[in-house]
C-alpha positions in Angstrom: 14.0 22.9 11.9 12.0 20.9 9.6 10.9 17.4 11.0 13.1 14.7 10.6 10.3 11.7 10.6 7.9 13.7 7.6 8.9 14.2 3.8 9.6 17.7 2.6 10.6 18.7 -0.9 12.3 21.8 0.8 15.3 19.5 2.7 14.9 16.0 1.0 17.9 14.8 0.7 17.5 10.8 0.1 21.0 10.1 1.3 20.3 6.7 1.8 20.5 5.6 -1.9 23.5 5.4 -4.6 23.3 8.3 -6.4 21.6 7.9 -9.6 18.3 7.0 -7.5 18.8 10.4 -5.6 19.2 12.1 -8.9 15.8 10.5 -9.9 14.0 11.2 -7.0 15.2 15.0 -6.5 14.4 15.2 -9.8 10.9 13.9 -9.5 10.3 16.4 -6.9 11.9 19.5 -8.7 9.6 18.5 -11.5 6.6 18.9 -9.2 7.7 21.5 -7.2 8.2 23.6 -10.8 4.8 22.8 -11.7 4.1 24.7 -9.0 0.5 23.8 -6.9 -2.1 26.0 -9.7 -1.0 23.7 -12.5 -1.1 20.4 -10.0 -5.0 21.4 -8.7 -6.2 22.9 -12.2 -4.8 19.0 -14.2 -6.9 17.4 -10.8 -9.8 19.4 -11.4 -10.0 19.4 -14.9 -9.0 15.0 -15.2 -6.5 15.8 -17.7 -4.8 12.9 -18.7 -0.6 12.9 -17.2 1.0 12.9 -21.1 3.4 15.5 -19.5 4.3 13.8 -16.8 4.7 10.5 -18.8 7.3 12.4 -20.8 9.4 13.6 -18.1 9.5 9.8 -16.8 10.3 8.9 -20.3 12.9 11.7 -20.9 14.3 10.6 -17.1 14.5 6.9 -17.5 12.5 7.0 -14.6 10.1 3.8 -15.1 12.8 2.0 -16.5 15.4 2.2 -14.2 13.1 1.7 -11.0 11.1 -1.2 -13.1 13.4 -3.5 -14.7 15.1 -6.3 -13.4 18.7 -6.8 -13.3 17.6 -10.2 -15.5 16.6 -8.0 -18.0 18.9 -4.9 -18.0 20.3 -2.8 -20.4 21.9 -0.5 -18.0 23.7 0.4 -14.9 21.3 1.4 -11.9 18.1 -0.7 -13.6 17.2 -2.9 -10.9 13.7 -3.8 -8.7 14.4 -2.7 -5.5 11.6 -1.8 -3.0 13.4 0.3 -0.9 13.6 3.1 -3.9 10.3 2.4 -5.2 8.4 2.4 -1.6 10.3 6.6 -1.9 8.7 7.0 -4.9 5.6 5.8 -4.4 5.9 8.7 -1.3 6.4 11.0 -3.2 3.8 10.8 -5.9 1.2 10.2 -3.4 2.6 13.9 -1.9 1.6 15.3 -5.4 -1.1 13.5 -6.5 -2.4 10.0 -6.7 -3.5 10.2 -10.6 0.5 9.9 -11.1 1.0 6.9 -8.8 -1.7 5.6 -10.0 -0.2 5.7 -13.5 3.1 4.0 -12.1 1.2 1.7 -10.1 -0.7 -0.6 -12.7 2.7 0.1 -14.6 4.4 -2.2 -12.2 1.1 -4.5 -12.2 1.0 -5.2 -15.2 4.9 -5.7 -15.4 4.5 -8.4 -12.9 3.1 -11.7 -15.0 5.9 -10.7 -17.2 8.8 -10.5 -15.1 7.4 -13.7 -14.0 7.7 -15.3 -16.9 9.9 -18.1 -18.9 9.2 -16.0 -22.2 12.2 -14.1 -23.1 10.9 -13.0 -26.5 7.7 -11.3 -24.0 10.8 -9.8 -21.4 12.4 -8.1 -24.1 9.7 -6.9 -25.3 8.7 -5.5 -22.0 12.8 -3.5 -21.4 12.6 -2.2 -24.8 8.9 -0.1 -24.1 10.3 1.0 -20.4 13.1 2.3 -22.3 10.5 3.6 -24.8 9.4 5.7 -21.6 5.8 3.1 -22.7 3.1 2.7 -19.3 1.8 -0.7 -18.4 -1.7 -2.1 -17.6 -2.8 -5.0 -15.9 -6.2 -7.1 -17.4 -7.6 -9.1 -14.3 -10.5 -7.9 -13.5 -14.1 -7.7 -15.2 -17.5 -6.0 -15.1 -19.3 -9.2 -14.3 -17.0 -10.8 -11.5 -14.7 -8.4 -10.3 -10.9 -10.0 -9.7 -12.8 -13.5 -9.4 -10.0 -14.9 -11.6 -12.1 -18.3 -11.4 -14.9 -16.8 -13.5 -12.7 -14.6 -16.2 -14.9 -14.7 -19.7 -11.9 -13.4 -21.7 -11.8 -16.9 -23.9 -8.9 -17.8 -25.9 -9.5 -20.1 -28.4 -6.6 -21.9 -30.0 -6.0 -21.1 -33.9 -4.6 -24.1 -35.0 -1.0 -23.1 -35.3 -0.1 -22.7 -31.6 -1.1 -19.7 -30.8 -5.1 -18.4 -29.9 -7.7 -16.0 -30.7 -8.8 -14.0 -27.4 -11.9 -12.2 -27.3 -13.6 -10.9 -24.1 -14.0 -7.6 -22.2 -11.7 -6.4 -19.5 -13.3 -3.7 -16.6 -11.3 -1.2 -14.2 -7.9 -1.5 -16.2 -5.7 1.4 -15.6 -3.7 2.7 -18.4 -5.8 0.8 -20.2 -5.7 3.6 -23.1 -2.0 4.3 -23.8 -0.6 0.5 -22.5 2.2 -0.6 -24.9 1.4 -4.1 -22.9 -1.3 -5.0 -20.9 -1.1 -8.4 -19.3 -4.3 -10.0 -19.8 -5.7 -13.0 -17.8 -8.1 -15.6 -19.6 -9.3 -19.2 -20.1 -8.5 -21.4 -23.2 -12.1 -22.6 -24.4 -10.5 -26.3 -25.5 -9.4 -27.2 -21.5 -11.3 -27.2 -18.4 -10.4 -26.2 -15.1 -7.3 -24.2 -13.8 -5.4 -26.2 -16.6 -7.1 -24.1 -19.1 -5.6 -20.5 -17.8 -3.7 -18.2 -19.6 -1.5 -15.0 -19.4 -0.9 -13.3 -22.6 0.5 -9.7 -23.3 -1.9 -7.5 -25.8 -0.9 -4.3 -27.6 -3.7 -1.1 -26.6 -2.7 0.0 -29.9 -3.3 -3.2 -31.9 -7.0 -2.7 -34.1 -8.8 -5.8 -32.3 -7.8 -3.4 -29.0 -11.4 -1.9 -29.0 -11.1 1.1 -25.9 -14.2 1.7 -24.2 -14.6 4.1 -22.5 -12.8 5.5 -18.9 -15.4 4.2 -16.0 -14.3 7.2 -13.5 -14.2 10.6 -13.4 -10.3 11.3 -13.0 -7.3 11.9 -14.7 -6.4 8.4 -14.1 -7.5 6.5 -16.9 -9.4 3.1 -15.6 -10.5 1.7 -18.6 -13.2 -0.5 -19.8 -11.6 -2.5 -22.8 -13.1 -5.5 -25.7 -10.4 -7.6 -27.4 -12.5 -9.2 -30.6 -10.1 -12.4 -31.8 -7.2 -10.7 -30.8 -4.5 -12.7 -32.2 -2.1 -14.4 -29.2 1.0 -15.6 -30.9 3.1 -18.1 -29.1 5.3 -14.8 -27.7 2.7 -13.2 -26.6 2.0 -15.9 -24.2 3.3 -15.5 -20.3 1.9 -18.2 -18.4 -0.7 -21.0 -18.6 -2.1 -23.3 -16.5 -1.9 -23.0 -12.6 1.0 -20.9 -13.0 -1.3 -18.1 -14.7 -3.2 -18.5 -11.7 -0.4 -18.1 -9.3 1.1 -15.0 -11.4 -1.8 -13.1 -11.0 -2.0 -13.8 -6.9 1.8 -13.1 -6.9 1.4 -9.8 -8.5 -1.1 -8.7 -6.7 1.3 -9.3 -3.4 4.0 -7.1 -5.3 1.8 -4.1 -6.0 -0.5 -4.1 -3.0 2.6 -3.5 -1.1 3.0 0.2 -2.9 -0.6 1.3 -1.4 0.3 2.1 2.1 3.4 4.6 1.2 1.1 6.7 -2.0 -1.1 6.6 1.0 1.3 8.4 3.9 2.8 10.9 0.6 -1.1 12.0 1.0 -1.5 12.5 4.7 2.0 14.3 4.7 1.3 17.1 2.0 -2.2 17.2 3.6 -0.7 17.6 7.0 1.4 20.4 6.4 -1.1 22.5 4.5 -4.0 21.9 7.9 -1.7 22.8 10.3 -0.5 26.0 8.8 -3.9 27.0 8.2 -5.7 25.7 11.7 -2.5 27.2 13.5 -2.8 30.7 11.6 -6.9 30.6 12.4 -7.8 32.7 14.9 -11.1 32.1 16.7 -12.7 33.7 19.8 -9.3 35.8 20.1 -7.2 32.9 19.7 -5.3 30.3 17.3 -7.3 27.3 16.7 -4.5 25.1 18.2 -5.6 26.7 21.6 -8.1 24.6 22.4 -7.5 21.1 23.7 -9.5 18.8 21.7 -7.5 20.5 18.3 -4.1 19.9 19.8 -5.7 16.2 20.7 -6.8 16.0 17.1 -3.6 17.1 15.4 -1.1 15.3 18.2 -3.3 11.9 17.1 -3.1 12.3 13.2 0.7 13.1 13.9 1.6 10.1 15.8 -0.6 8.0 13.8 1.3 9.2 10.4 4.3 8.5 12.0 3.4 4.9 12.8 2.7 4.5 9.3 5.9 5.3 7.7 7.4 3.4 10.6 5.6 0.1 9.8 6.0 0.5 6.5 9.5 1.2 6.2 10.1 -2.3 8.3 7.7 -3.9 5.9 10.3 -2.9 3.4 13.2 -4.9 4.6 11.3 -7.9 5.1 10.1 -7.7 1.5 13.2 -7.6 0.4 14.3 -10.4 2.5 11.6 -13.0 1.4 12.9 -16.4 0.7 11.4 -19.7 0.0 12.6 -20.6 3.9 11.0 -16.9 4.9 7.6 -15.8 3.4 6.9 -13.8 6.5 6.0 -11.2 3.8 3.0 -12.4 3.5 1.1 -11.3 6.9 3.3 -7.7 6.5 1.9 -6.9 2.8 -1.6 -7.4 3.3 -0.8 -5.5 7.0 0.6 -2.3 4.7 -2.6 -2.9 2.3 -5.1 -2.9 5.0 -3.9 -1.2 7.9 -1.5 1.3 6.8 -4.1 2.7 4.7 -7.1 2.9 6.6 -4.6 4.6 9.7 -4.6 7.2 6.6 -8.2 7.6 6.1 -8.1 8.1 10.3 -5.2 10.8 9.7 -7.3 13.0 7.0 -10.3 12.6 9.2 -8.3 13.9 12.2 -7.2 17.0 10.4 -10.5 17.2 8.3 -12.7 17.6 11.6 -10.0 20.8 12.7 -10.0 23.1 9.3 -13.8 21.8 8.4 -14.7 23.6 5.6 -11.2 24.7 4.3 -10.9 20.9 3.7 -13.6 21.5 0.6 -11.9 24.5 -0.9 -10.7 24.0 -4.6 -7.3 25.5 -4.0 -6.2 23.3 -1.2 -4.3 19.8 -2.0 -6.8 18.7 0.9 -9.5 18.5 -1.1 -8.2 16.3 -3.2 -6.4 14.2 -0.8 -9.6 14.0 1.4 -11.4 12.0 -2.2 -7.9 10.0 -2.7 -7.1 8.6 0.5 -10.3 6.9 0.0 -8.9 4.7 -3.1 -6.1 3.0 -1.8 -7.9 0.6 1.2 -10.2 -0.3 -1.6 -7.6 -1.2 -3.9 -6.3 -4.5 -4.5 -8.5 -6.5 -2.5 -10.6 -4.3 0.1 -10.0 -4.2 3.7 -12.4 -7.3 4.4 -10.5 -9.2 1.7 -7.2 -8.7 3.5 -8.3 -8.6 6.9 -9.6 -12.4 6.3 -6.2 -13.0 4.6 -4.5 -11.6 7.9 -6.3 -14.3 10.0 -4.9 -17.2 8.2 -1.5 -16.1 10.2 -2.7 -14.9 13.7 -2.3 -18.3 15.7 1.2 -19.2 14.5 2.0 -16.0 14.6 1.1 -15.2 18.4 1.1 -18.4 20.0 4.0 -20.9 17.9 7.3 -18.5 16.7 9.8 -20.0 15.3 13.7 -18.8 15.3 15.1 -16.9 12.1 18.3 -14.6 11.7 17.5 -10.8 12.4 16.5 -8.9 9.1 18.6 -6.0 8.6 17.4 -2.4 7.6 17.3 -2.9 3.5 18.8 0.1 2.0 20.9 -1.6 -0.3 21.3 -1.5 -4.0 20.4 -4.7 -4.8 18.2 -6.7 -7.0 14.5 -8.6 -5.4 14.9 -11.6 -7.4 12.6 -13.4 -5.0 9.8 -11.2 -5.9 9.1 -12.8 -9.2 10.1 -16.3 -7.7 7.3 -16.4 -5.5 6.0 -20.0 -6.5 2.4 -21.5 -6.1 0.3 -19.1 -4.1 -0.6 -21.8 -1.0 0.0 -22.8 1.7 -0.7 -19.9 4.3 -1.8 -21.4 7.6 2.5 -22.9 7.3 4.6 -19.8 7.2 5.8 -19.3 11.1 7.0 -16.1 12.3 9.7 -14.8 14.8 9.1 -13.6 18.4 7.0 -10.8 18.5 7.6 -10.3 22.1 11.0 -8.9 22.2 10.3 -6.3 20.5 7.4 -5.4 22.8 10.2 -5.8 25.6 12.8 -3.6 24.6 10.2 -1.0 25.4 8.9 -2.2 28.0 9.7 1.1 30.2 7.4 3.0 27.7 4.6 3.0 29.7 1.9 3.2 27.1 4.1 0.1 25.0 4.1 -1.6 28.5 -0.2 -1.4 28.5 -0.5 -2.2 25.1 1.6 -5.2 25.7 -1.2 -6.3 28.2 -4.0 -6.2 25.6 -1.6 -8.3 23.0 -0.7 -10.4 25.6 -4.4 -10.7 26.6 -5.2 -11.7 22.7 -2.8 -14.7 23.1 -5.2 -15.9 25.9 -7.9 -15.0 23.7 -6.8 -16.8 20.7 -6.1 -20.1 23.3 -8.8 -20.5 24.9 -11.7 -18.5 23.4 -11.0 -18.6 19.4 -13.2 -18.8 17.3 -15.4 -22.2 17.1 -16.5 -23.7 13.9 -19.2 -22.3 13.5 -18.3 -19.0 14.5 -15.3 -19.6 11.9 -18.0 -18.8 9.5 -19.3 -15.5 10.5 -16.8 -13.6 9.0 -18.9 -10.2 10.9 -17.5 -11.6 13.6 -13.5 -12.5 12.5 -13.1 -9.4 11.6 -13.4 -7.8 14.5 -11.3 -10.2 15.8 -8.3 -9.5 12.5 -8.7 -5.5 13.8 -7.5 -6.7 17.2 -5.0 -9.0 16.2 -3.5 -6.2 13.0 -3.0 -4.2 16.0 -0.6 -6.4 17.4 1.6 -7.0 14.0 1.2 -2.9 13.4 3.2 -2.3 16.9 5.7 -4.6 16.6 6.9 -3.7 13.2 6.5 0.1 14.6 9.2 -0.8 17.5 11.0 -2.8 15.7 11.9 0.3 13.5 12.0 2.2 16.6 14.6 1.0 17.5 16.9 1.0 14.8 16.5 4.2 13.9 16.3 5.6 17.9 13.1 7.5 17.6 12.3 10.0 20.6 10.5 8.4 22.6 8.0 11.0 23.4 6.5 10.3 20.1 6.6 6.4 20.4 4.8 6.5 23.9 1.8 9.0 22.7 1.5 6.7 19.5 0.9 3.8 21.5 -1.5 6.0 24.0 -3.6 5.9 20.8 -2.8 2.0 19.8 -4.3 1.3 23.5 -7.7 3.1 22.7 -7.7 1.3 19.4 -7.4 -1.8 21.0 -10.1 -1.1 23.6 -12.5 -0.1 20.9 -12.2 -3.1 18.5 -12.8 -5.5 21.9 -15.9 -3.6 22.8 -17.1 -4.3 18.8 -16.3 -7.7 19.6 -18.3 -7.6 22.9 -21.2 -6.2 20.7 -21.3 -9.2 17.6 -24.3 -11.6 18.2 -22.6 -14.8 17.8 -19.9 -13.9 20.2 -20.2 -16.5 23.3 -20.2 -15.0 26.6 -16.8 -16.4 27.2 -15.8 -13.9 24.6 -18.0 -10.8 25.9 -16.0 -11.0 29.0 -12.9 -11.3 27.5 -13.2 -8.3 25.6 -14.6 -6.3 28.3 -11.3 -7.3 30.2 -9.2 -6.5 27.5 -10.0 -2.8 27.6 -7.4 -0.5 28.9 -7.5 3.0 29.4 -3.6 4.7 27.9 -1.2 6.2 30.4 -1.1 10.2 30.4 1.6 12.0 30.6 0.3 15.8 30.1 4.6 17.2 29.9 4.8 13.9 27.3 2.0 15.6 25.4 2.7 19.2 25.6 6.4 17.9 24.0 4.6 15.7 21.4 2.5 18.8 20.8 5.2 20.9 20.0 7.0 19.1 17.3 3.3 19.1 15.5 3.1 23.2 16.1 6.3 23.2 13.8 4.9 21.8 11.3 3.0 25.4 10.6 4.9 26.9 7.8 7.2 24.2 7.6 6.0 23.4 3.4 4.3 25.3 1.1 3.9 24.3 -2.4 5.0 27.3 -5.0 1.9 29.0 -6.6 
């Protein structure tokens, strides 16, 4: 019986959704599974660029019906809802992350234009989804990275309203085949945040100059000059501040797809090292005899599982963002950060069983083992949104505040609020419900029940031994603290799920056996920082538990990852 909580392409069946989204997603997977795995390795291996698989999206609808708003929709079924594109995001990253990739900056660079007052600009945009057209997204360059405050792509204005843009953009994906790239620059005739723009370039137009693609992969990150590129008034998205907060707000819609690419790798991965580890044998027996493999294994399980748990409650509160709820805003940067670096822990795991099977050129590990490395590094690295996590943790532990219970968000509706984020500010404000209830629903778990004991034990923390000014500033030091404190957020958004969706739980008790070690390790970093007082050290040495075993709890556990053997296969 194939496992109920992993994605396979031999049962999926995404019930959940109307049916022209399961159409498009069965469909996405026959289209793969056809390919068969020789083709999928060989276009990895050789960095050959996805023109068939852009015309299968194209010939499908596919980008257009998952990427256009109901605001600007020609047809039935288009709509932007994350639900349906967090599935699709899984199931590229279970074929390859050159394909997200391509889909990813797509929905990037669609996001200063969905943002924006420019109908002529929207239309434009519908018409080249339906075109089956791929988006790019110009933020970043070579010089300063995504420091928007420093861009060097200058538009100077021509005289008849519109401008003359010429500056070099760095790390653009689809950069090459874009029939709009969204580019962010500076007028040269105003100073200040007054003087930003966002304007929409053709990749085809002739003062488009391509440079060159700055990796070695089929995804195309592109290095791109625009020499007085002519911005007419319609190619114009935003300008001022509200450039400024289109680009933050865009960020916070595609970071969000990260975390899922990244658990579409550890699944595919998954199934192909337990088969082999469990059909190894070594000293006259499989390699899952031995105990610190089934330890190995059993951890990357549960901690796969608590990714698509946290992310899939992530989901509804995206999609229930408000003005009055931006509560979003601690869980994106949580699926950017943690959800993606429990991956790189997952491949590890499983790397350290099948060792050098991991390197051969025939696997889909080998790949994934490279990939899973992108996505924590992605839109703002690990540090970046750690430090953004911190902003939230007092008001978030110590002052909740009451809101309605968010609903599991499977339904087929339109996320308006995504591009009617407003000015991005004003952090340290948003409030957060209880997180202790749903700590205490589980409270007979009794791995949930220790790890409540460290959380609660951070509360004191955060009371009485935070952080003083100057230690405020050593950010070595805060981060250690956001690892402790992203623990706490990751578990209650994983029982949260838990609960609606009744998960055994077996598997919910060994996760949080691993959650507890986590815990106990980021407080001994803590202990270890130079600046931390000696108020702290002993806190942190206090805060360290050791996890409840349960041996029968573990040999159960161990046998729903034994199944996985054989479970998938990709065709040759």
């Amino acid at each position: 019986m194939a496992d109920s909580l992993l994605f396979n392409p031999r049962t999926y069946d995404p019930a959940q959704f109307d049916p022209e989204t399961r159409r498009l997603l069965r469909a996405t997977v026959d289209w793969f599974e056809d390919r068969g795995k020789r083709r999928l390795i060989e276009d990895y291996r050789t960095r050959a660029w996805l023109a068939d698989f852009l015309a299968f999206a194209a010939k499908e609808g596919l980008f257009a019906t998952f990427l256009t708003p109901v605001s600007a929709a020609g047809q039935e079924d288009q709509r932007w809802d994350t639900a349906r594109i967090a599935a699709l995001n899984e199931i590229f990253g279970f074929y390859g992350l050159d394909y997200w990739y391509a889909w990813q900056v797509t929905i990037l660079g669609l996001g200063p234009v969905w943002q924006s007052d420019n109908a002529a600009a929207r239309i434009r945009a519908a018409e080249l989804l339906a075109q089956g057209e791929v988006f790019a997204f110009g933020l970043s360059e070579k010089t300063h990275g995504a420091d928007i405050y420093s861009t060097d792509m200058l538009l100077t204005p021509d005289g008849n309203g519109g401008f003359s843009a010429t500056g070099s953009k760095y790390y653009i994906g689809n950069g090459n085949a874009a029939g709009l790239v969204s580019v962010f620059g500076r007028r040269t005739d105003i100073e200040g945040p007054d003087g930003y723009v966002f304007f929409a370039a053709d990749s085809r137009h002739s003062a488009y100059h391509l440079v060159k693609n700055v990796v070695d992969s089929s995804k195309y990150v592109s290095e791109f000059r625009l020499e007085d590129y002519p911005v007419g008034p319609d190619d114009v998205l935003h300008t001022g501040r509200a450039a400024f907060d289109a680009a933050l707000n865009t960020v916070n819609v595609g970071k969000f797809n990260l975390c899922t690419a990244s658990i579409g790798i550890c699944e595919h991965a998954m199934y192909e090292a337990i088969t082999h580890a469990h059909n190894r044998i070594l000293y006259g027996r499989p390699v899952t005899a031995f105990p610190h493999v089934r330890r190995e294994l059993a951890d990357a399980y549960v901690r796969l599982v608590g990714m698509k748990l946290f992310s899939d409650r992530a989901v509804d509160y995206f999609r229930s963002a408000s003005p009055d709820d931006r509560r979003y805003l601690l869980f994106n940067p949580m699926t950017k950060m943690k959800v993606t670096t429990e991956g790189e822990k997952v491949i590890d795991l499983m790397w350290d069983v099948i060792a050098a099977k991991g390197f051969e050129k025939d696997t889909y590990f080998a790949q994934a083992a490279v990939e899973i490395r992108g996505l924590p590094k992605l839109e703002g690295t690990v540090h970046v949104n750690l430090a953004l996590i911190l902003k939230f943790m007092r008001n978030h532990l110590l002052n909740p505040a009451e809101f309605a219970p968010v609903p599991t968000r499977l339904d087929a509706a339109d996320d308006t609020f995504l591009f009617e984020q407003g000015p991005a500010r004003g952090l340290g404000s948003v409030r957060f419900h209880d997180w202790r209830p749903a700590y205490d629903a589980y409270a007979a778990v009794p791995n949930v029940a220790r790890f409540r004991e460290q959380a609660d034990a951070l509360c004191e923390f955060v009371a009485t031994a935070a952080p003083d000014e100057k230690q405020s500033r050593d950010l070595d030091l805060l981060l250690a603290v956001g690892q402790l404190f992203a623990l706490v957020v990751h578990g209650q958004l994983i029982l949260e799920q838990a609960r609606l969706t009744d998960l055994d739980e077996d598997v919910l008790d060994e996760l949080f056996s691993v959650l507890v070690r986590d815990f106990s390790a980021y407080a001994i970093e803590l202990h270890g920082k130079e600046s931390a007082t000696e108020a702290q050290q002993n806190w942190a040495l206090g805060a360290v538990r050791r996890p409840v075993v349960d041996e029968a709890r573990s040999g159960r556990v161990w046998e729903r990852v034994e199944a996985l053997s054989g479970a998938y296969e990709m065709a040759p």
